[in-house]
DOROTI-307987 format. One record per residue (C-alpha): y, x, z; residue in three letters; residue number from 1. Coordinates in steps of 0.25 Angstrom, whole numbers. Each point is the difference from the previous one (the first is absolute). Layout:
REM DOROTI-307987
<<Y; X; Z>; "ALA"; NUM>
...
REM end
This chain:
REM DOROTI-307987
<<-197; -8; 77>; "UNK"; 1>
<<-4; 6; 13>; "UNK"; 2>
<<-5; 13; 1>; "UNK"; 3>
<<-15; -3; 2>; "UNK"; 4>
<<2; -6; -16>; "UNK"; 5>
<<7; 13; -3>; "UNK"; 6>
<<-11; 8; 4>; "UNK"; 7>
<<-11; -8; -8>; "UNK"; 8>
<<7; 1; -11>; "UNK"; 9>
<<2; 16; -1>; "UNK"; 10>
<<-17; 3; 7>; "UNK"; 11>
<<-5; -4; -14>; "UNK"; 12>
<<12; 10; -7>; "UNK"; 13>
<<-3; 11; 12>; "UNK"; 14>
<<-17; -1; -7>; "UNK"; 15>
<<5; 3; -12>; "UNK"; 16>
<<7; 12; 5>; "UNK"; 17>
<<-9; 6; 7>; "UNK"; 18>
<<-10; -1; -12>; "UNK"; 19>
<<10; 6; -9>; "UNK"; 20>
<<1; 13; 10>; "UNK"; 21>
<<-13; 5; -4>; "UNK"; 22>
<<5; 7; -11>; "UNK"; 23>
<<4; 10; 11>; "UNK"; 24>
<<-16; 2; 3>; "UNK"; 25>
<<-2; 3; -15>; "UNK"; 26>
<<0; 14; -6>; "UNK"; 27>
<<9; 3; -10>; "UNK"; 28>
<<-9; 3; -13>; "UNK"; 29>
<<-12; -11; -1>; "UNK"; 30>
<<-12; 2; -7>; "UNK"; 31>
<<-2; -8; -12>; "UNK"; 32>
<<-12; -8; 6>; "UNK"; 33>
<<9; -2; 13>; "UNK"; 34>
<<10; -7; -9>; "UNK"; 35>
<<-10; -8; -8>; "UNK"; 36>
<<-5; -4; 13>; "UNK"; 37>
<<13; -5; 5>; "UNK"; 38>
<<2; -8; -12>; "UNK"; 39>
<<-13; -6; 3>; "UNK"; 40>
<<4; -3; 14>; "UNK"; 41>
<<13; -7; -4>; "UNK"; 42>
<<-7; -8; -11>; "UNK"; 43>
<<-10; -6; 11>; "UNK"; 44>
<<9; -3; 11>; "UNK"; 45>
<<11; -8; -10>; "UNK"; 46>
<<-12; -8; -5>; "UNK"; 47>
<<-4; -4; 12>; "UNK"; 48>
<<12; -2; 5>; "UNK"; 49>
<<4; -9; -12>; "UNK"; 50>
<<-11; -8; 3>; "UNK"; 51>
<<0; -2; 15>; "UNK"; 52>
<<13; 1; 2>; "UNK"; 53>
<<6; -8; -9>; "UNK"; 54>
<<-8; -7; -10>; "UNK"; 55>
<<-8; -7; 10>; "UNK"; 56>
<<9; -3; 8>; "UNK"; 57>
<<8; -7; -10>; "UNK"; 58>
<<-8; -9; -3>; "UNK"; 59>
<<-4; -5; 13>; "UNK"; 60>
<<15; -2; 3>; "UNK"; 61>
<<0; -11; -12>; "UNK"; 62>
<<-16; -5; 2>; "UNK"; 63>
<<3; -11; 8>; "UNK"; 64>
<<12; -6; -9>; "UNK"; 65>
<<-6; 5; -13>; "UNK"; 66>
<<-14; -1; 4>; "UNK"; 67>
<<-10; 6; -14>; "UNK"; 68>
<<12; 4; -5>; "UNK"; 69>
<<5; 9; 12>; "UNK"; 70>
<<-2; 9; -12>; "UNK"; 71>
<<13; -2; -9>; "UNK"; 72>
<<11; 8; 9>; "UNK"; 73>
<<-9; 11; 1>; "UNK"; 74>
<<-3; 0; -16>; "UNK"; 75>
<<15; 0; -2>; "UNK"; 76>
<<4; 8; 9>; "UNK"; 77>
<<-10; 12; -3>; "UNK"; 78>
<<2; -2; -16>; "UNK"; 79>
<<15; 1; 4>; "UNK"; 80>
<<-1; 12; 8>; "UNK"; 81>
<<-8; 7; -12>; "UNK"; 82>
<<10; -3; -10>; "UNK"; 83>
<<12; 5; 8>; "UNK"; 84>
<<-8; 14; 1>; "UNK"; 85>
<<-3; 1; -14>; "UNK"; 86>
<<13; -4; -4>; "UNK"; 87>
<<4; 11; 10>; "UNK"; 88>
<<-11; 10; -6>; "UNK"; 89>
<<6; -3; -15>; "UNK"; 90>
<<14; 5; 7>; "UNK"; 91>
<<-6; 13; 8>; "UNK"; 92>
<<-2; 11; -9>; "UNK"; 93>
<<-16; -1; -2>; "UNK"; 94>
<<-8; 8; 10>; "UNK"; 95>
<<-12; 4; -9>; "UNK"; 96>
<<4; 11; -7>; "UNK"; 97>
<<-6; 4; -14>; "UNK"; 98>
<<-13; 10; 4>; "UNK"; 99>
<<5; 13; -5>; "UNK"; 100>
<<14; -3; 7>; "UNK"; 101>
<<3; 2; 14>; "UNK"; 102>
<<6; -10; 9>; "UNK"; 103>
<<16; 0; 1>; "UNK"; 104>
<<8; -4; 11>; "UNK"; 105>
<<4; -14; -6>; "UNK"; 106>
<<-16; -3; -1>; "UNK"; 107>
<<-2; 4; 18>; "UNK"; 108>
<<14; -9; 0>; "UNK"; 109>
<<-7; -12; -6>; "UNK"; 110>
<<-12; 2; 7>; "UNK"; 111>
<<8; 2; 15>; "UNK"; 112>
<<7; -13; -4>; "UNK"; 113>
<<-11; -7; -3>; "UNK"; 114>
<<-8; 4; 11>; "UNK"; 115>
<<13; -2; 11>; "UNK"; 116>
<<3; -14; -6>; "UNK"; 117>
<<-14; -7; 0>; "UNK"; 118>
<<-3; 3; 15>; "UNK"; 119>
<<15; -3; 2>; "UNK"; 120>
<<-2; -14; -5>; "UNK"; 121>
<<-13; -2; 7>; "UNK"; 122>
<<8; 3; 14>; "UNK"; 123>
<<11; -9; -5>; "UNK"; 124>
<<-10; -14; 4>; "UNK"; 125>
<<-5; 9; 11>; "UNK"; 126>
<<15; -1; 6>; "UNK"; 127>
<<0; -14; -3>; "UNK"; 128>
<<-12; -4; 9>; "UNK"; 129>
<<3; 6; 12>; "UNK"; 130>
<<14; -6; -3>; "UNK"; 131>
<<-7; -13; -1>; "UNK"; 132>
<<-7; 1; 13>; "UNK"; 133>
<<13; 4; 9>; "UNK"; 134>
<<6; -9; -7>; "UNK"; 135>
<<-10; -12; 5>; "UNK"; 136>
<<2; 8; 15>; "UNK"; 137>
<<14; 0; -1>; "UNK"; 138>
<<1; -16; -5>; "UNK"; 139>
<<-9; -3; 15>; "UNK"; 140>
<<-12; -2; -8>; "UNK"; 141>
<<-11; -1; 11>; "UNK"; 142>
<<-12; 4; -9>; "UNK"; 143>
<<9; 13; -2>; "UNK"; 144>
<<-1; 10; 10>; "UNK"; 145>
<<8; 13; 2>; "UNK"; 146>
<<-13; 6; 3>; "UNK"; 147>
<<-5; -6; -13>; "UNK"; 148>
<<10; 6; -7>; "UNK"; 149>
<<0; 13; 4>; "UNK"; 150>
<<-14; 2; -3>; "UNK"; 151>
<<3; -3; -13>; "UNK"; 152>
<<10; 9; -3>; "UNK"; 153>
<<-8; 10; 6>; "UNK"; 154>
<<-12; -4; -9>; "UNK"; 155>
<<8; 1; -12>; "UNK"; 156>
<<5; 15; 7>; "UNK"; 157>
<<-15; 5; 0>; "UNK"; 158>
<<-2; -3; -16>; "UNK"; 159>
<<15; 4; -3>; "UNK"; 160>
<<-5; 14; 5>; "UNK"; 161>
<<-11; 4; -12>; "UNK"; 162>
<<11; -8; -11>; "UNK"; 163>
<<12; 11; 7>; "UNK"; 164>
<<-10; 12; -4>; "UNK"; 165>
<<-4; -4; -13>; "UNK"; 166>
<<15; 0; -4>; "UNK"; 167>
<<3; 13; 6>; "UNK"; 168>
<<-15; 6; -1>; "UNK"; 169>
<<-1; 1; -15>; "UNK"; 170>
<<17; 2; -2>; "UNK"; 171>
<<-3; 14; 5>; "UNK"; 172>
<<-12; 3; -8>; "UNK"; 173>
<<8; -1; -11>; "UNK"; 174>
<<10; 9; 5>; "UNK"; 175>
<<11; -9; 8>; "UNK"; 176>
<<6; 7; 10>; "UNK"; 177>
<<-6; -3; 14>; "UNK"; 178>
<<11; -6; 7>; "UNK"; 179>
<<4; -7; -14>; "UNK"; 180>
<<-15; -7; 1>; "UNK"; 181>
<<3; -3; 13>; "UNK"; 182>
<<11; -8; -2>; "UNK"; 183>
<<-6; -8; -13>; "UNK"; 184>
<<-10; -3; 9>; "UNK"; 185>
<<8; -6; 11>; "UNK"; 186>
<<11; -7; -11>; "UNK"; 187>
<<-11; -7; -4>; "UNK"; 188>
<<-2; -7; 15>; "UNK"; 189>
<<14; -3; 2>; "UNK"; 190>
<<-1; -13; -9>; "UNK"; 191>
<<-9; -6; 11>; "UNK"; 192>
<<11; -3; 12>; "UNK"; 193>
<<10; -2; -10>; "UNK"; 194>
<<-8; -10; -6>; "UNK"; 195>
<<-3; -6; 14>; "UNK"; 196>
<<12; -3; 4>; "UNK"; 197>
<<4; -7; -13>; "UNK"; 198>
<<-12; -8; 3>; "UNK"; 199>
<<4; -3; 14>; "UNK"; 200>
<<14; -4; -6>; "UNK"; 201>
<<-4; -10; -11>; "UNK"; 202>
<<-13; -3; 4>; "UNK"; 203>
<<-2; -13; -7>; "UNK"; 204>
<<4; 5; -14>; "UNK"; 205>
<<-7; 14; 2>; "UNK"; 206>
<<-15; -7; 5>; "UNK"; 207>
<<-1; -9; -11>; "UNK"; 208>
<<1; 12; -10>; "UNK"; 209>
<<-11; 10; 8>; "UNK"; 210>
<<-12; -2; -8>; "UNK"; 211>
<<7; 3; -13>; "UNK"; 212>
<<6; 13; 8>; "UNK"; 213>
<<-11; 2; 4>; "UNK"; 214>
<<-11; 0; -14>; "UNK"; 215>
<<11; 5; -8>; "UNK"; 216>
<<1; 15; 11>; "UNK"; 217>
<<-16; -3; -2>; "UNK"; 218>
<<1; 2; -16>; "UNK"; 219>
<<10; 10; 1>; "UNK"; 220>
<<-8; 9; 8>; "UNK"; 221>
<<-14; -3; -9>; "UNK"; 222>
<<10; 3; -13>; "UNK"; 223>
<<1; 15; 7>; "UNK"; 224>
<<-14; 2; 5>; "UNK"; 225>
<<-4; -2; -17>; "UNK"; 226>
<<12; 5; -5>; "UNK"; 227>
<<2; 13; 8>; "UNK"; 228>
<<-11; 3; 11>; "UNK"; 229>
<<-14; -2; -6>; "UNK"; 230>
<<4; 8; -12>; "UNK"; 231>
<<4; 11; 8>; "UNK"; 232>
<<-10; 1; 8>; "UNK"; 233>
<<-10; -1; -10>; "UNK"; 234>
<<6; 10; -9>; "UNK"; 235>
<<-8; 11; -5>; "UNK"; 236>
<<5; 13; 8>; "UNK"; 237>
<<-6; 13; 4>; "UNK"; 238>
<<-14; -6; 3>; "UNK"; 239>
<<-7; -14; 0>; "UNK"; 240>
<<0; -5; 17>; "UNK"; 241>
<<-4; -14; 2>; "UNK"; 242>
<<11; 1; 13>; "UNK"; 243>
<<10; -8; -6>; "UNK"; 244>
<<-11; -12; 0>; "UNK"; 245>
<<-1; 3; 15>; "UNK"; 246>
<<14; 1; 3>; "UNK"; 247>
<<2; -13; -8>; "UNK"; 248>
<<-13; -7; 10>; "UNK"; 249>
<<6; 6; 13>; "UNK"; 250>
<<13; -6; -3>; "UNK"; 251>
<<-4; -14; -3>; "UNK"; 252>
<<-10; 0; 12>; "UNK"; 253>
<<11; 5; 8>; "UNK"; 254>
<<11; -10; -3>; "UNK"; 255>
<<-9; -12; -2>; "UNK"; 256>
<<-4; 3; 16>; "UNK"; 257>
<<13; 1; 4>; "UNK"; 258>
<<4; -13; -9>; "UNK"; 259>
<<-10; -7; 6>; "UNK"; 260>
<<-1; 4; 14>; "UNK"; 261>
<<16; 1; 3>; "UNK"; 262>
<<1; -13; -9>; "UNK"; 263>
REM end
């Protein structure tokens, strides 16, 4: 690999960095309504995410093979990516405490792994396509330009920036240190060069299984948004705010614009 690929590959990982550094903007003690909105906000930015970024994009990758049934791997694939979380959420410790008991740290452990590992597998297919465009520049594909690629990478930067500050944003609320929120954040980015340069290796086995990856980070990350965000964000606190339900809207505008623009 050259080192133009090599730079492609880490511009996605260096978004989701630089999202993840936000937590240094935050104040240390958030308001109850600041959370709620947080949660809010993540929740609409996975969504959309797991819609335009994935779920979609699976099925246009089979339609011409599968045609009306461009459906299946995406069916599969989320269904798998929902098991595997709630066979993971029957092996956490259970987040939702009872109402008169406080939450332990083996309830925040579950709900930092839970949040970490579904935006982890959604950049796990992220990884893969950028590796799959280098791939076709490095393999003198003339419909692939080096250009072309780098806009890519750079596209999927731009939304890797919101999914690096929902890690670490709402880490700290709950009382993570900032550096350790920080670094969640940032882990959960690394996957996407790693992933790339698998790709970029064994390129012929690793395409034909993308839409799978693809629907099952998409039912992954959904499992999470239902399981663990909208309830916390709709939670009844120190007063009723409809905040989180604007959070959750800016969110998915937000990601569904930079989805679709930055393709």
């Amino acid at each position: 690999m050259d080192l133009n690929t090599i730079i492609g590959l880490l511009i996605p990982f260096a978004g989701t960095t630089l999202g993840a550094a936000c937590v240094y903007l935050m104040k240390e003690n958030l308001k109850d309504r600041t959370q709620k909105t947080l949660a809010g906000f993540a929740a609409g930015v996975m969504v959309a995410a797991s819609i335009w970024s994935l779920i979609l994009p699976a099925m246009e990758m089979v339609e011409d093979k599968m045609g009306k049934m461009a459906w299946v791997p995406s069916a599969v694939g989320f269904m798998v990516g929902v098991g595997f979380l709630l066979l993971l959420d029957n092996i956490i410790p259970h987040l939702h405490a009872d109402s008169d008991t406080p939450e332990g740290p083996r309830s925040k452990l579950q709900r930092t792994t839970m949040l970490v590992l579904a935006v982890t597998l959604h950049n796990i297919p992220e990884g893969m396509a950028v590796g799959v465009t280098f791939a076709g520049f490095l393999s003198g594909d003339t419909t692939i330009t080096l250009a072309g690629a780098m806009v890519l990478s750079l596209g999927i930067a731009i939304q890797n920036f919101p999914e690096g500050a929902i890690i670490s944003m709402p880490l700290r609320a709950e009382g993570v240190s900032a550096h350790k929120s920080f670094v969640y954040g940032t882990l959960s980015g690394i996957v996407e060069p790693i992933a790339g340069v698998i790709t970029i290796l064994l390129s012929h086995i690793m395409i034909s299984i993308l839409p799978y990856l693809l629907t099952f980070a998409a039912g992954a990350m959904m499992y999470v948004v239902v399981e663990e965000l909208i309830p916390e964000a709709s939670e009844e606190g120190e007063s009723h705010t409809n905040l989180p339900t604007i959070g959750f809207s800016f969110g998915f505008i937000i990601m569904m614009i930079l989805d679709v623009a930055l393709g």
